[in-house]
N, C-alpha and C positions, 0 to 999 in steps of 0.2 A: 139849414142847420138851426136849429133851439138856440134860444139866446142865451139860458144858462151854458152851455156846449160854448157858444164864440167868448162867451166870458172867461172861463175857465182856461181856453186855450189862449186867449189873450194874455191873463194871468200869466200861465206858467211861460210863454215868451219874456215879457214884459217887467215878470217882477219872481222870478222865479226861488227865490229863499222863500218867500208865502208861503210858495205849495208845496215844496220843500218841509214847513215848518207843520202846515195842513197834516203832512202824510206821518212825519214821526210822530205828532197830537195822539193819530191812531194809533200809534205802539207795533208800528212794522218796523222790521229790524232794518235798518237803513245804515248800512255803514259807510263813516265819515262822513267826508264831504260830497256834493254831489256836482257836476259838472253838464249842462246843457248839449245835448246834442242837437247844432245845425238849430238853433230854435228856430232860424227867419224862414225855412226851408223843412215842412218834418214831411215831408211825401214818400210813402213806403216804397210806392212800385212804379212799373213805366208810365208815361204822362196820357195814355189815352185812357186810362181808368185809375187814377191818383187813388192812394190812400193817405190820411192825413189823420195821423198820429197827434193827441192833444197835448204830452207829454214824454220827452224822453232825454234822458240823461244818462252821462256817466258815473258810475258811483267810485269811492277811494279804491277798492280793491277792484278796480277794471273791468267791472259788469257793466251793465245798463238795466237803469228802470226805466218802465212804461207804464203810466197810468193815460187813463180811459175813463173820462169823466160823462155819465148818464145822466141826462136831466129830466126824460122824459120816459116814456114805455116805448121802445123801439122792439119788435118782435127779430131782427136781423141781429143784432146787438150780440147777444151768444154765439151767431156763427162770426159779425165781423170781428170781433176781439182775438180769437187764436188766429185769423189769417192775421191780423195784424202783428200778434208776437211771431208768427210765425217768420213771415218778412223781416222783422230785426233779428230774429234768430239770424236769418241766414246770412241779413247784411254785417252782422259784428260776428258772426263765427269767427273764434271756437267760444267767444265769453258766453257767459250764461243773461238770460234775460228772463228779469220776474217783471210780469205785468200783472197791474194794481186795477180793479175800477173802483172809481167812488162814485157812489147813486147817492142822486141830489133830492132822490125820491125815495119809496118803498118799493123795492124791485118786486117783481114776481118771484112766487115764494119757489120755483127752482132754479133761481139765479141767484140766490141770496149766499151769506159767506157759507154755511155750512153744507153748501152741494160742491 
């Protein structure tokens, strides 16, 4: 894992109003307050193939976000992200789950926000 990537996830463990403050800066609609989910533990699925979510929380109206921080060019990166929300989807059904990425980079222009 990219050292931006362990930073990040480190972060939002560790000190997580930051990235909290990070994601509203962008102007996503974040309602209220947000609440950590399991930070010391974020592994999506069974332990012989982990998935490990960099951020996920609960938000005031009893959703969850998931952000997914990019640091580098990962060509898998577009298929892992929906298995990943997909896996919270199913562990917090029926709430809804908006997953966020933040590129630490200039993504590839069909990963970018407007695809």
């Amino acid at each position: 894992m990219p050292p931006s990537d362990r930073a990040f996830r480190a972060l939002g463990r560790e000190e997580p109003d930051v990235l909290v403050s990070l994601l509203r800066a962008t102007g996503l609609p974040i309602p209220g307050r947000l609440t950590p989910i399991d930070v010391s533990d974020p592994k999506l699925d069974a332990p012989a193939h982990p998935l490990e979510a960099d951020f996920v929380a609960h938000t005031a109206d009893g959703d969850v976000l998931h952000v997914e921080c990019q640091g580098y060019r990962d060509a898998s990166f577009e298929e892992r992200l929906p298995r990943y929300h997909l896996a919270l989807a199913l562990r917090f059904w029926p709430r809804r789950v908006r997953t966020v990425a933040v590129w630490l980079s200039v993504p590839p222009v069909h990963q970018r926000r407007t695809v």
